[in-house]
C-alpha positions as CSV (number, residue, x, y, z in Angstrom):
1,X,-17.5,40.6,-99.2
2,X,-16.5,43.1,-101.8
3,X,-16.5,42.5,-105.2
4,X,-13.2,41.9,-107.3
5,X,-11.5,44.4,-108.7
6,X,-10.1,43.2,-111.7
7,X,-8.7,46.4,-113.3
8,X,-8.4,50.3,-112.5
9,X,-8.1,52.6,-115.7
10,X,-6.9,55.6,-114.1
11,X,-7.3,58.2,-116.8
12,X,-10.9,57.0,-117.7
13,X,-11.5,57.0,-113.8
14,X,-13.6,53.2,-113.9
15,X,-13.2,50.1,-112.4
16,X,-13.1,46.8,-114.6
17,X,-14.8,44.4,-111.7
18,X,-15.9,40.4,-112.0
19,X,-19.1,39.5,-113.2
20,X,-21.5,38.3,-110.5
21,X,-24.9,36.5,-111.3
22,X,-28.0,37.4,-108.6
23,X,-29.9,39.6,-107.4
24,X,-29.8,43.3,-106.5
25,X,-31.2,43.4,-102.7
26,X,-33.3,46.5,-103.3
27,X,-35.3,45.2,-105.9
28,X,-35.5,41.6,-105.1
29,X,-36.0,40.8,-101.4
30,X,-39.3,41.2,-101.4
31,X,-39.7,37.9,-103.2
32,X,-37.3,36.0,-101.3
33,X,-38.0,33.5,-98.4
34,X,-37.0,33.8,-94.9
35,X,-34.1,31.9,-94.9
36,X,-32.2,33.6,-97.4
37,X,-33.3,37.3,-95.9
38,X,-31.9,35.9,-92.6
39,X,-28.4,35.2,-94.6
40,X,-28.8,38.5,-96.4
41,X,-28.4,40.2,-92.7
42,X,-26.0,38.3,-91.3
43,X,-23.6,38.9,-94.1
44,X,-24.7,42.3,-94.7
45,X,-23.7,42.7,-90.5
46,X,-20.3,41.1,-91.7
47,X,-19.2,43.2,-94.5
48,X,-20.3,46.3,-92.2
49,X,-18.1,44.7,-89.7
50,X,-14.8,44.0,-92.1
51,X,-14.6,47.5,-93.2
52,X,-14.5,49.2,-89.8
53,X,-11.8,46.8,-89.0
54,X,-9.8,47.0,-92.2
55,X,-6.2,48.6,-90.7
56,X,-3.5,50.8,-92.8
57,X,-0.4,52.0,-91.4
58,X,-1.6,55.1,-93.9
59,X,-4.2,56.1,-91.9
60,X,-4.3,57.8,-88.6
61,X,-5.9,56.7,-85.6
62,X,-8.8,59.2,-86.0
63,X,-9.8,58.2,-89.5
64,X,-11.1,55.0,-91.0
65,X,-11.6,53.6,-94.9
66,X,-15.0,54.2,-95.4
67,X,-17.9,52.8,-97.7
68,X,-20.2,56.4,-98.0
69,X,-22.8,54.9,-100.2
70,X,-23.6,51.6,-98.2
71,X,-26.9,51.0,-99.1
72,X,-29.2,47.9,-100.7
73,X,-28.6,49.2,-104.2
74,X,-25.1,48.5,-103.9
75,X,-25.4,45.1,-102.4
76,X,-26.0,41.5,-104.6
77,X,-27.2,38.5,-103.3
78,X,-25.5,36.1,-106.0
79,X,-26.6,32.6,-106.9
80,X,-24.1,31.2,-104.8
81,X,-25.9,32.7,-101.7
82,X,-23.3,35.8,-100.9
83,X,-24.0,39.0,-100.5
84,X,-21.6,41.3,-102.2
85,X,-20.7,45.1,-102.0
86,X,-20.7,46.3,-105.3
87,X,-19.6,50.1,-105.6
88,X,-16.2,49.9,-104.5
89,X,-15.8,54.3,-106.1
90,X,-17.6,54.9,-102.6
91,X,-14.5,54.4,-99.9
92,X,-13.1,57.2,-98.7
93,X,-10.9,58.1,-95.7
94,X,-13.5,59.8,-93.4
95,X,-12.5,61.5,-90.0
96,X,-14.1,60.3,-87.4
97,X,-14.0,63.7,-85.0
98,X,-15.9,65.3,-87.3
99,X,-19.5,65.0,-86.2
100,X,-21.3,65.1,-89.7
101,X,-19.6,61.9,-90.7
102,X,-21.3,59.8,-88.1
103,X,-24.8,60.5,-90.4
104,X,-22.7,58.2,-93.2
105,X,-23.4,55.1,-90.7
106,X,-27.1,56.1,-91.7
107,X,-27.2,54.2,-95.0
108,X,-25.9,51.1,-92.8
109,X,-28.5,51.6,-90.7
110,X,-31.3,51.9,-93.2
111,X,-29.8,48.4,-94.8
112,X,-30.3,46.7,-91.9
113,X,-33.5,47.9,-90.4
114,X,-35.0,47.3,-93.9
115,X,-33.7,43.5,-93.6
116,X,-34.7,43.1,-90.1
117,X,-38.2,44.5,-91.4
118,X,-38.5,41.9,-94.7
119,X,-37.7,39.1,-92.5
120,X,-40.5,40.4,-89.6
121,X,-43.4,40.2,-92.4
122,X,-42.0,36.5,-93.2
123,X,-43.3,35.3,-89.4
């Protein structure tokens, strides 16, 4: 899921967000066991999922709210066993008849072949 958002200063342009305790996916899979990978992906699948299906009556049909940095780097696995999106400045409304904005699904992509990959050395 995505992180709260607990505050918006406007004029300073930051978000005040909740404190979460884990791990940083990028740096940290490596030493984590199978199990927990396999969770990583699954949610990772599910967060993807959520935001292609989020809905706005502001938004036309041709354009969805958008995570353009979805990557590891942005993702925590916390102590509770959740993966959370972490970088909630990268949404924007992208257009989905332009062609270049398909290559943002590429940083989806890359999360989850590198977590299918981590969990393939595990067997």
């Amino acid at each position: 899921s995505m992180v709260k958002i607990i505050d918006v200063d406007t004029e300073q342009n930051y978000f005040v967000m909740e404190r979460l305790y884990g791990v940083c996916m990028e740096k940290q899979i490596d030493h984590l066991p199978f199990e927990d990978k396999k969770e990583m992906f699954i949610q990772t699948c599910d967060i993807f999922n959520s935001i292609l299906q989020f809905k706005s009556s502001l938004l036309q049909k041709d354009k969805i709210f958008f995570s353009v940095d979805f990557r590891l780097a942005n993702l925590i696995y916390t102590e509770e066993g959740k993966v959370r999106l972490v970088d909630p400045d990268s949404f924007e409304v992208v257009n989905l008849r332009k062609r270049n904005n398909f290559l943002l699904f590429g940083r989806y992509f890359d999360c989850v072949t590198t977590l299918k990959e981590q969990m393939s050395r595990d067997l």
